[in-house]
Backbone and ligand atoms as CSV (ligand in chain L), in Angstrom:
chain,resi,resn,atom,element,x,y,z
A,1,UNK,N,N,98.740,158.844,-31.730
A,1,UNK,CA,C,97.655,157.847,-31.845
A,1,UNK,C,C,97.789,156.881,-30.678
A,2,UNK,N,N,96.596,156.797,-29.846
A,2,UNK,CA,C,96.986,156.101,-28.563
A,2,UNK,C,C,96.577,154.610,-29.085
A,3,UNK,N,N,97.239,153.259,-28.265
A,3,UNK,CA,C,96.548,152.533,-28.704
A,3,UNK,C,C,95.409,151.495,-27.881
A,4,UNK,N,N,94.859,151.176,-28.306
A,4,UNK,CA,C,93.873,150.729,-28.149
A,4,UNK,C,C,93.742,149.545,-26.935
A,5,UNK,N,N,93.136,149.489,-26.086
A,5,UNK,CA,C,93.518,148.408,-24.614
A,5,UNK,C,C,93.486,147.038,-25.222
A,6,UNK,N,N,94.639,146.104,-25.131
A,6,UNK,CA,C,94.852,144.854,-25.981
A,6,UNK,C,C,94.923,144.945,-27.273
A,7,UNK,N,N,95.053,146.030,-27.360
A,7,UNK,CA,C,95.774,146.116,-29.325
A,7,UNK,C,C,96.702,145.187,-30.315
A,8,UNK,N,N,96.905,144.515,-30.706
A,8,UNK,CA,C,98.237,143.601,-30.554
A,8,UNK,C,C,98.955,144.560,-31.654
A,9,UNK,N,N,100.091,144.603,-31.550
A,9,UNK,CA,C,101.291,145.347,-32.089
A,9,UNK,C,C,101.228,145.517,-33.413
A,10,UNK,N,N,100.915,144.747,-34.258
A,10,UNK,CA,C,100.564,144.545,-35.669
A,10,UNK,C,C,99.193,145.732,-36.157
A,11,UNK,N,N,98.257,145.220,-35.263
A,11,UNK,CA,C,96.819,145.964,-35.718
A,11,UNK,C,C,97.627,147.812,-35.311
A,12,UNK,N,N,98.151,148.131,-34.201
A,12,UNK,CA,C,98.414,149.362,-34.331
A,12,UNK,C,C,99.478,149.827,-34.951
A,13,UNK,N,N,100.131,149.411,-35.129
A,13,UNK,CA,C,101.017,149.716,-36.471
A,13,UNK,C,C,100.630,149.995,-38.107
A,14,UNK,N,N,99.466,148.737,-38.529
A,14,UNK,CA,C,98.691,149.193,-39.633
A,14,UNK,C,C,97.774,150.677,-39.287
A,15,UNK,N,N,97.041,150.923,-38.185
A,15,UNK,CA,C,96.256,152.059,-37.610
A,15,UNK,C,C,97.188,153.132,-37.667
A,16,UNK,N,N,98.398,153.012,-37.147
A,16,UNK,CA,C,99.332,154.250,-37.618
A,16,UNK,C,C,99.565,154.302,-39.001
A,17,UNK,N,N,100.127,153.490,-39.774
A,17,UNK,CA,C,100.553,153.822,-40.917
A,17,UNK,C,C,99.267,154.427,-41.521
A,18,UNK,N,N,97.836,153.846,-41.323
A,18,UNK,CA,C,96.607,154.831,-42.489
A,18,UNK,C,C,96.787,155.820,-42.256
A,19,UNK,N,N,96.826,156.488,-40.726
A,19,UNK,CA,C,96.630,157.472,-40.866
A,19,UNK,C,C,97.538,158.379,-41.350
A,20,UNK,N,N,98.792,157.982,-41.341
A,20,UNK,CA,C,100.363,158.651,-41.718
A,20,UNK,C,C,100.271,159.162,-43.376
A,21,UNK,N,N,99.300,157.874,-43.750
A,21,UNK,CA,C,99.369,157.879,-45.138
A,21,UNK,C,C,98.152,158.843,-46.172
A,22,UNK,N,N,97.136,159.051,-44.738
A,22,UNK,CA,C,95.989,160.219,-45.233
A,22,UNK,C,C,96.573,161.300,-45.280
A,23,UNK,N,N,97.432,161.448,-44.205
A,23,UNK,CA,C,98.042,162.398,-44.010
A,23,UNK,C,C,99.037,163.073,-45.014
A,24,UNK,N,N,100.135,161.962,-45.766
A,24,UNK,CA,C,101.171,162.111,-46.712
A,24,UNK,C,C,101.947,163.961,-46.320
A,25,UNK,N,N,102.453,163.447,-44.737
A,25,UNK,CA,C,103.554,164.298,-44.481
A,25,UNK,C,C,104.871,163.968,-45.286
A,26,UNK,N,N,105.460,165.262,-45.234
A,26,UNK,CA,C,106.614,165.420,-45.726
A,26,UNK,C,C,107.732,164.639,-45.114
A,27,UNK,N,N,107.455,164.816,-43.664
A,27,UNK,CA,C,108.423,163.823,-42.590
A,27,UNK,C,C,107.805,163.449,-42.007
A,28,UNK,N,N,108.203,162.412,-41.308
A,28,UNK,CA,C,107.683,161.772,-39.784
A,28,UNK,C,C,108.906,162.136,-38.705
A,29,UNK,N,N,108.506,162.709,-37.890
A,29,UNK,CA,C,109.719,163.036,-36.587
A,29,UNK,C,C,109.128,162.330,-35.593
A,30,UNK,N,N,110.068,161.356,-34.872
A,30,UNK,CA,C,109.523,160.588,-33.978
A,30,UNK,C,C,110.498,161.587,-32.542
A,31,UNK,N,N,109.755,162.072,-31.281
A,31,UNK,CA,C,110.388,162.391,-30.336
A,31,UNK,C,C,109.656,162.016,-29.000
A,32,UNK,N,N,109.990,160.790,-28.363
A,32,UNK,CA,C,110.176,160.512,-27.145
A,32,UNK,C,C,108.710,159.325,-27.665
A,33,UNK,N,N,108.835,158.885,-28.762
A,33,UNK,CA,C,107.562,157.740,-29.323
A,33,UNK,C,C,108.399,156.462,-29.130
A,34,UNK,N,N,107.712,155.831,-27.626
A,34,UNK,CA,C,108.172,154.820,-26.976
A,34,UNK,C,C,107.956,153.607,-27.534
A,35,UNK,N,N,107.413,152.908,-28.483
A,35,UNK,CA,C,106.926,151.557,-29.185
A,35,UNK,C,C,107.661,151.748,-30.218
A,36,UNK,N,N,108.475,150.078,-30.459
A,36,UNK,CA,C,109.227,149.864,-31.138
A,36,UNK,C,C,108.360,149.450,-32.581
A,37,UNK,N,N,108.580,150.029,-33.542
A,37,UNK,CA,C,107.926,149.831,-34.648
A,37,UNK,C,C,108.082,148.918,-35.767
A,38,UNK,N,N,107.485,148.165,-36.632
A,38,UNK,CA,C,107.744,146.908,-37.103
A,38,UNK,C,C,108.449,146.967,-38.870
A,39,UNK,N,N,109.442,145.982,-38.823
A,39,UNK,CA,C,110.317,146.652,-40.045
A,39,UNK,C,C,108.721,147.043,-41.441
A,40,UNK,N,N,108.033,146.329,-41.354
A,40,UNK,CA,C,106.541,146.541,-42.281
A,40,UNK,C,C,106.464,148.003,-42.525
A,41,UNK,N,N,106.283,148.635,-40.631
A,41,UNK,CA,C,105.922,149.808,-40.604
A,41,UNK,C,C,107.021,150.768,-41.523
A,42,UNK,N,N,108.446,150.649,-40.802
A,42,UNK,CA,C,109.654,151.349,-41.401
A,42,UNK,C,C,109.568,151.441,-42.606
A,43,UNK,N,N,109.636,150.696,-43.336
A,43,UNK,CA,C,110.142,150.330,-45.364
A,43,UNK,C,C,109.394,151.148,-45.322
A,44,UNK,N,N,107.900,151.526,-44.755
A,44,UNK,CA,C,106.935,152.232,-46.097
A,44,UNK,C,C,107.089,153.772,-45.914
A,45,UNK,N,N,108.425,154.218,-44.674
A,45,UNK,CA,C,108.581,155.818,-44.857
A,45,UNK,C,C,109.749,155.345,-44.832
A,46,UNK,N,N,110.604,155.263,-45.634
A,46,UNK,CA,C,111.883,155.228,-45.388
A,46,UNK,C,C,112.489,156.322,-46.149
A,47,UNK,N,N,113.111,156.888,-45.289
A,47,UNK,CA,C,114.244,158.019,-45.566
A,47,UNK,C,C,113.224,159.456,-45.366
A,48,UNK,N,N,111.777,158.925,-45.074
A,48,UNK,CA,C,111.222,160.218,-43.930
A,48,UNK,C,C,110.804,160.293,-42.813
A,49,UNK,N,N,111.318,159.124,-42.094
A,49,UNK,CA,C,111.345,158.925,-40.699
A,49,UNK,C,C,112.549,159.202,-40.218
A,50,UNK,N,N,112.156,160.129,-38.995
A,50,UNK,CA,C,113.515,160.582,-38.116
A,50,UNK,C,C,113.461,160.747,-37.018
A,51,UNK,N,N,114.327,159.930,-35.625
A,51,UNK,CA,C,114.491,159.960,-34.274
A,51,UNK,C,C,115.405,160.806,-33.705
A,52,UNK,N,N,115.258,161.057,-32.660
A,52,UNK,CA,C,116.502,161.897,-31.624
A,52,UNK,C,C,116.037,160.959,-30.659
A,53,UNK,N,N,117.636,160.426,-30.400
A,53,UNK,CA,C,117.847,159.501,-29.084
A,53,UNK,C,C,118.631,159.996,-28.096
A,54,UNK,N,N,118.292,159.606,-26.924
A,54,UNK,CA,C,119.274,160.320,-25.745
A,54,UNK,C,C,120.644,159.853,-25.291
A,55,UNK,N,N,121.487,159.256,-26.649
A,55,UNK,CA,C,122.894,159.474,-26.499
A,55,UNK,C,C,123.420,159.128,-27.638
A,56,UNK,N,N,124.911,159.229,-27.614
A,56,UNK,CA,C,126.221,159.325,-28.947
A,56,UNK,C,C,126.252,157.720,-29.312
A,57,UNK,N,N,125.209,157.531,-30.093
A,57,UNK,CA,C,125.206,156.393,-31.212
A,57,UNK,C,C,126.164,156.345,-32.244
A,58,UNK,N,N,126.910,154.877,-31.712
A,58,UNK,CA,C,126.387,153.672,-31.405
A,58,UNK,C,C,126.401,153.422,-30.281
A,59,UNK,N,N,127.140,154.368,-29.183
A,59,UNK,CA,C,127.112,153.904,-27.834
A,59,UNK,C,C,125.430,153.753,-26.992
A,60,UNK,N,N,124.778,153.054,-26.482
A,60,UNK,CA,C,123.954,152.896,-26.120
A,60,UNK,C,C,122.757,153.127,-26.224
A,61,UNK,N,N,122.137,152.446,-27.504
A,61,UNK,CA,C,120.939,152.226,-28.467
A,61,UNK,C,C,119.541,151.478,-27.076
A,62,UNK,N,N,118.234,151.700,-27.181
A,62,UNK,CA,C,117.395,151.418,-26.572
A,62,UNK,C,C,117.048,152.161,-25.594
A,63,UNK,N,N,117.141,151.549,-24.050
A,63,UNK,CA,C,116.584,152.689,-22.936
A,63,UNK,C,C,117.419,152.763,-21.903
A,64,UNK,N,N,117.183,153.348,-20.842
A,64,UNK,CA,C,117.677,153.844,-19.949
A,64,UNK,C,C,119.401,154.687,-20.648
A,65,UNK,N,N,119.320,154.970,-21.245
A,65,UNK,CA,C,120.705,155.672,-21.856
A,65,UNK,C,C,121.120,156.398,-20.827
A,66,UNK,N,N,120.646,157.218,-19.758
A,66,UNK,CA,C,121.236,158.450,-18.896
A,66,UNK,C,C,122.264,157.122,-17.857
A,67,UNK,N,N,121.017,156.274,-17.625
A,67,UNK,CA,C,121.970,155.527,-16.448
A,67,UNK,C,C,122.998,154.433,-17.253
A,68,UNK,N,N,122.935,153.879,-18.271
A,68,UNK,CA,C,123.958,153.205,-18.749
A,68,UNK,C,C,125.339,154.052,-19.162
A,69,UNK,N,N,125.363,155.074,-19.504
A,69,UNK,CA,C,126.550,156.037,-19.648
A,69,UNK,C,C,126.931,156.272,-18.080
A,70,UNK,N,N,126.567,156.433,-17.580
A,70,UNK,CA,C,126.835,156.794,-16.128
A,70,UNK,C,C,127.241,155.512,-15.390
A,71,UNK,N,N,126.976,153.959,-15.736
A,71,UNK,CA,C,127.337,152.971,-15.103
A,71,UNK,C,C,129.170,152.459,-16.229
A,72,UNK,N,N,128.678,153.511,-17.125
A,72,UNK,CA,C,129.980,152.625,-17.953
A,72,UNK,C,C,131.166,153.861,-17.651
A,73,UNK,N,N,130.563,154.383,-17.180
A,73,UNK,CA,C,131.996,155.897,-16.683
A,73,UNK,C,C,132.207,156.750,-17.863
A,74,UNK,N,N,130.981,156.791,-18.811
A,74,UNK,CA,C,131.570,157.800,-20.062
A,74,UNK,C,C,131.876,159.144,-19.820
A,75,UNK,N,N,132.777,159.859,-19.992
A,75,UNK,CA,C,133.048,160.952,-19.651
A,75,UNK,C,C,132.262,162.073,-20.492
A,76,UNK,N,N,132.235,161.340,-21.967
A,76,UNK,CA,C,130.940,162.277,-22.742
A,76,UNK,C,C,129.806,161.946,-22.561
A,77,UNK,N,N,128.525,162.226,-23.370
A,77,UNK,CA,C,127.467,162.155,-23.359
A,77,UNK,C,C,127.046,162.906,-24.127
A,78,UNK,N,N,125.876,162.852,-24.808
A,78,UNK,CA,C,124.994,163.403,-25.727
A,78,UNK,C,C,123.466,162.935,-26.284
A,79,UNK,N,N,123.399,163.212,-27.397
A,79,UNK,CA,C,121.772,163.379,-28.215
A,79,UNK,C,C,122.145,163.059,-29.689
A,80,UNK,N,N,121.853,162.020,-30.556
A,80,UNK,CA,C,121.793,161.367,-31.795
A,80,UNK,C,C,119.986,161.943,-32.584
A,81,UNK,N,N,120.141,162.612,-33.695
A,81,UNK,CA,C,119.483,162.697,-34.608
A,81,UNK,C,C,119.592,161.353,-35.855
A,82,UNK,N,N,118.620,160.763,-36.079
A,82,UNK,CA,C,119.316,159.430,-36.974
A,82,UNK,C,C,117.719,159.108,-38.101
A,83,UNK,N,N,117.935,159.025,-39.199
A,83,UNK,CA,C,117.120,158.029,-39.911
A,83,UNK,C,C,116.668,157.161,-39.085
A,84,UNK,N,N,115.425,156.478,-39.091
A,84,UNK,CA,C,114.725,155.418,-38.705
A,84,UNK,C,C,114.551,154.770,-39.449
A,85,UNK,N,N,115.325,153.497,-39.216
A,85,UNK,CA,C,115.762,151.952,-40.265
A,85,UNK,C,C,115.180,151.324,-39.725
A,86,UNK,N,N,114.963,149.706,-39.390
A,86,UNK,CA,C,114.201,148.509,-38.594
A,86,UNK,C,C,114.864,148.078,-37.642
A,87,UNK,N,N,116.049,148.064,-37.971
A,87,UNK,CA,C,116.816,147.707,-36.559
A,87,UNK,C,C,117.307,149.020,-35.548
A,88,UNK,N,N,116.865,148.788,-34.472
A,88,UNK,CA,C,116.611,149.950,-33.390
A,88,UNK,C,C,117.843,150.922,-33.175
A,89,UNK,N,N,117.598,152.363,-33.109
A,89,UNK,CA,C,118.657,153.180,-33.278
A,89,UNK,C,C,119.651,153.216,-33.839
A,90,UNK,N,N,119.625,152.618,-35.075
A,90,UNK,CA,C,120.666,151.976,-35.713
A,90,UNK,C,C,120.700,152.428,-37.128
A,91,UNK,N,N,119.951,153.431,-37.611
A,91,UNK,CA,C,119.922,154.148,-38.730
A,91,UNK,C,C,121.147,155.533,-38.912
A,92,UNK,N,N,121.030,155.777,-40.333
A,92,UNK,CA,C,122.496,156.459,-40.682
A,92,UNK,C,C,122.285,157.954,-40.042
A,93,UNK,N,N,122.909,158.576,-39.244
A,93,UNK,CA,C,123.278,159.361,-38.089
A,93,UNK,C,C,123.791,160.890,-39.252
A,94,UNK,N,N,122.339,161.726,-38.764
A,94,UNK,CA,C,122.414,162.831,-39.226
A,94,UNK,C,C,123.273,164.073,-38.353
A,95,UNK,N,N,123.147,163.779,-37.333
A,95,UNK,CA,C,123.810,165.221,-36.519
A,95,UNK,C,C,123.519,164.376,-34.665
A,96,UNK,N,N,124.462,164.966,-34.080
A,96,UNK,CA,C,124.951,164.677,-32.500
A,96,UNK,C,C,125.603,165.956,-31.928
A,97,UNK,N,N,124.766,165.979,-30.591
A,97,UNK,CA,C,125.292,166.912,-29.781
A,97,UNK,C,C,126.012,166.752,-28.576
A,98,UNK,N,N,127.019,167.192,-27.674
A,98,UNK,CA,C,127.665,166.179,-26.810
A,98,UNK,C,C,128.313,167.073,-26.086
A,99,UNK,N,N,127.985,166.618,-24.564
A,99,UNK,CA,C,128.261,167.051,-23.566
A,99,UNK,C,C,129.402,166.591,-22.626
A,100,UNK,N,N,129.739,167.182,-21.671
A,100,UNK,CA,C,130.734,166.920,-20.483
A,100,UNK,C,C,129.752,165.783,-19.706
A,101,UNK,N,N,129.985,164.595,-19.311
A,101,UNK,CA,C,129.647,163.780,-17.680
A,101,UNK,C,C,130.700,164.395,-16.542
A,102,UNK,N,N,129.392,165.035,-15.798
A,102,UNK,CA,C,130.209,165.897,-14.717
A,102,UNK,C,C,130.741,164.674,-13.457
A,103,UNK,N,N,131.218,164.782,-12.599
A,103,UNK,CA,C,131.562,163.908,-11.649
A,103,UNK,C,C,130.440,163.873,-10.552
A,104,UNK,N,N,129.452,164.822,-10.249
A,104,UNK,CA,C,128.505,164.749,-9.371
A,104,UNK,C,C,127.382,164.268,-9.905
A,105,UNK,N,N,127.100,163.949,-11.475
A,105,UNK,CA,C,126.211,164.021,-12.414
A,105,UNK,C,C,125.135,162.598,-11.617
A,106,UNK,N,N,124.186,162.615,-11.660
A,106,UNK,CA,C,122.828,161.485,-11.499
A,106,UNK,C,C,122.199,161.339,-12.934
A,107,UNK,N,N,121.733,159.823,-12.661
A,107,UNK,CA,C,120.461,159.723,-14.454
A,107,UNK,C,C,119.820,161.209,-14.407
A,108,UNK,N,N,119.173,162.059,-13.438
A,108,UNK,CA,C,118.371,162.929,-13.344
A,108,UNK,C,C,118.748,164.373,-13.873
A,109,UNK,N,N,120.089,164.852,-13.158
A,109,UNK,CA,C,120.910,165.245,-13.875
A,109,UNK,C,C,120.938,165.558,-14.860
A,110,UNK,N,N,121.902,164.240,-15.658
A,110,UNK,CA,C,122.143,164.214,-16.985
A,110,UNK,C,C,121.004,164.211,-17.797
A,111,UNK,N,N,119.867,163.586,-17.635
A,111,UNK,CA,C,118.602,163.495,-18.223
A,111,UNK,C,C,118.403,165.073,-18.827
A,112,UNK,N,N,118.502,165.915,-17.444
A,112,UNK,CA,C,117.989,167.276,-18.338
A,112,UNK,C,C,118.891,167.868,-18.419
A,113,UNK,N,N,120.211,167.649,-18.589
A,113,UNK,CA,C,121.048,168.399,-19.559
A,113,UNK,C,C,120.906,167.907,-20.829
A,114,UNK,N,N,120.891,166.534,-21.269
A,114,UNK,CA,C,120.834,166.066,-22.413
A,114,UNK,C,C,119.574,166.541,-23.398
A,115,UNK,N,N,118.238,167.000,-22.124
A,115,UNK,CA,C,117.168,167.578,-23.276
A,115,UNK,C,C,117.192,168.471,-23.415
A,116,UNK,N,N,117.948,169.175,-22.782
A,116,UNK,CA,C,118.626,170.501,-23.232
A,116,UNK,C,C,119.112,171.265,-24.532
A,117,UNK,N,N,120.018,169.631,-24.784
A,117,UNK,CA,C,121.097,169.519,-26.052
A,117,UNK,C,C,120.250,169.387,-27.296
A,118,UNK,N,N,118.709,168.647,-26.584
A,118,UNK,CA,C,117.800,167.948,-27.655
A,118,UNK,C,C,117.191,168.675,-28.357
A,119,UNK,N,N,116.612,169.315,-27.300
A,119,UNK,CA,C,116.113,170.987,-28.081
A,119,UNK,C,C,116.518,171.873,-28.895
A,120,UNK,N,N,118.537,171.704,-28.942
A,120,UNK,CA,C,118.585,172.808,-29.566
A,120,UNK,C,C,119.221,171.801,-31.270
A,121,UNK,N,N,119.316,171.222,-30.871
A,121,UNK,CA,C,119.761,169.741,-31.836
A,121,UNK,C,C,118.693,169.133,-32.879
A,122,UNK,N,N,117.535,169.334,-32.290
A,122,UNK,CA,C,116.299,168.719,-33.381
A,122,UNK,C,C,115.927,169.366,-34.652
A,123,UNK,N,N,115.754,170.725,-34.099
A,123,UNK,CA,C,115.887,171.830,-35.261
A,123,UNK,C,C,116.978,171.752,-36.104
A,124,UNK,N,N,118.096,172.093,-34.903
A,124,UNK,CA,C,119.279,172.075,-36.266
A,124,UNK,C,C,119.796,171.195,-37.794
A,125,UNK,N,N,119.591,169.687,-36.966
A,125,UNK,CA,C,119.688,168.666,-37.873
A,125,UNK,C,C,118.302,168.527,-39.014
A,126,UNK,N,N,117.391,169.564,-38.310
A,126,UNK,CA,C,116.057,169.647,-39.729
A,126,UNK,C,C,116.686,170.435,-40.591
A,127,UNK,N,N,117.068,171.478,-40.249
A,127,UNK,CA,C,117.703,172.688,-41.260
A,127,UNK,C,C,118.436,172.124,-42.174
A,128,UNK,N,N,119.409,171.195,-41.642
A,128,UNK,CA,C,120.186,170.290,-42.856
A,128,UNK,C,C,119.499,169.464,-43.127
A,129,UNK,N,N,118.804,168.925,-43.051
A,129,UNK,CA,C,117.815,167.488,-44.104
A,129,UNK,C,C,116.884,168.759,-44.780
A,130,UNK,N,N,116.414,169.534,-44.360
A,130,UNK,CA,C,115.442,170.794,-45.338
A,130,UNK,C,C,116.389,171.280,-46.440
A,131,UNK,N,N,117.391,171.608,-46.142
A,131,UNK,CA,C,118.307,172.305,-47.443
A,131,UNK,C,C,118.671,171.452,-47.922
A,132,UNK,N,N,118.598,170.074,-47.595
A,132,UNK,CA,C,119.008,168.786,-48.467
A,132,UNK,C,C,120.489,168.798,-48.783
A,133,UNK,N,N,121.611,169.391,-47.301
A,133,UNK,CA,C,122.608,168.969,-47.097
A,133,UNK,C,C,122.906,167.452,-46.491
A,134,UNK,N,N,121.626,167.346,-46.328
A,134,UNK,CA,C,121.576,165.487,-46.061
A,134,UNK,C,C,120.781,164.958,-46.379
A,135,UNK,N,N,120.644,163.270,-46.464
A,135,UNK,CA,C,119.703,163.137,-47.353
A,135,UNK,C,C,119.905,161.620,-46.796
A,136,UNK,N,N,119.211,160.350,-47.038
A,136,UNK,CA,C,119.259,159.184,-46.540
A,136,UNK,C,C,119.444,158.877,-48.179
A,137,UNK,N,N,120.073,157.668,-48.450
A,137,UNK,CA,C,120.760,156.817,-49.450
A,137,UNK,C,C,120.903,155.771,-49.216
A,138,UNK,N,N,119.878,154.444,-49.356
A,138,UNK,CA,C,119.127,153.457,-49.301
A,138,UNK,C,C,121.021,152.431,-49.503
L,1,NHR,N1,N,111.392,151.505,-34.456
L,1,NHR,C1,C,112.286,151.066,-35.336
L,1,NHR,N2,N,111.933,150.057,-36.142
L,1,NHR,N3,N,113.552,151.566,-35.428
L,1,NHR,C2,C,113.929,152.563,-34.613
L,1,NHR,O1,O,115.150,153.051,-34.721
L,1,NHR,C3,C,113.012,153.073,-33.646
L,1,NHR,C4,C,111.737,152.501,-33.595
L,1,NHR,C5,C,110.806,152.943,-32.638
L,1,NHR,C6,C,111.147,153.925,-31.747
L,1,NHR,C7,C,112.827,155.462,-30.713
L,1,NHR,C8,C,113.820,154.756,-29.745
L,1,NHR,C9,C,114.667,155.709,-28.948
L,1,NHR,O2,O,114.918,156.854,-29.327
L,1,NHR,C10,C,112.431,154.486,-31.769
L,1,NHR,C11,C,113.361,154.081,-32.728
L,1,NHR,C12,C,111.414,152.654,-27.683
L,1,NHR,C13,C,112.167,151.531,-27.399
L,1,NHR,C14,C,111.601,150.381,-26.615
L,1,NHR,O3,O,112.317,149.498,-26.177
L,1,NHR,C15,C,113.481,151.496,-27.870
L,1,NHR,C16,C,113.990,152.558,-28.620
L,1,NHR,C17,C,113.208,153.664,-28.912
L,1,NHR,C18,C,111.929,153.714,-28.428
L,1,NHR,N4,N,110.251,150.319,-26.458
L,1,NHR,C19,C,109.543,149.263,-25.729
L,1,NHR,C20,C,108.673,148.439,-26.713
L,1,NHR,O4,O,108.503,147.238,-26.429
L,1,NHR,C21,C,108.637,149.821,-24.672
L,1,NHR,C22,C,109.376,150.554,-23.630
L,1,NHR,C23,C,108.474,151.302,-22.640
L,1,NHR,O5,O,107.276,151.459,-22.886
L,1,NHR,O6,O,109.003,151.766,-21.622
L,1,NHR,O7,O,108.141,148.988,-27.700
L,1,NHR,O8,O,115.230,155.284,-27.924
């Protein structure tokens, strides 16, 4: 749902949730959905909203993740599957995939190794919330 030129944050957030709610999916999968969403929005899917972020949460929640691992010298790196709570990337952590930081590695680099990991990681961590080997618990 694109939003609207001068939208203010509130009005498209209610505009998402109607339609979420005509809809009454089973899940909401959020992947690469850049607007931070308002705790209002969260409460009313909670525990069927789900993100994949581009690294090993709690280490570096928000953006630029490729270049902040790379400025802090992490030698790992990875991809976080997580519940979507109100406070940002910060929901209870279903499945992580995790890689080597090579020594020649760039944000660019690592960027597409990590969506690499993402791809094969998004599915997987559905398979376990589908068989209801996981489950969110308020
Ligand atoms: N909303 C809530 N309440 N909680 C989360 O955990 C959320 C969320 C909305 C999106 C995805 C997240 C990510 O995987 C996500 C998780 C956007 C930003 C951000 O700063 C941060 C984290 C994520 C997505 N967005 C800016 C904003 O002001 C805009 C940035 C831009 O457009 O470049 O919305 O990383």
């Amino acid at each position: 749902l694109a939003a609207l030129p001068e939208e203010a944050r509130p009005d498209y957030d209610r505009r998402l949730a109607d339609l979420i709610l005509t809809l009454k999916p089973d899940w909401i999968l959020l992947a690469g959905f850049m607007r931070i969403l308002s705790a209002e929005f969260v409460a009313q899917f909670t525990g069927k909203m789900i993100n994949i972020h581009p690294s090993l949460l709690p280490s570096f929640p928000g953006l630029h993740t490729h270049r902040r691992a790379l400025e802090s010298k992490s030698l790992r790196h990875g991809a976080t599957v997580h519940f979507v709570i109100p406070e940002l990337d910060a929901g209870p952590v279903i499945a992580q995939a995790q890689l080597d930081v090579l020594p020649e590695d760039t944000e660019e680099s690592l960027a597409a190794r990590v969506l690499k990991l993402e791809h094969q990681l998004y599915p997987e961590a559905m398979r376990q919330v589908l068989a209801r080997h996981v489950r969110f618990t308020p």
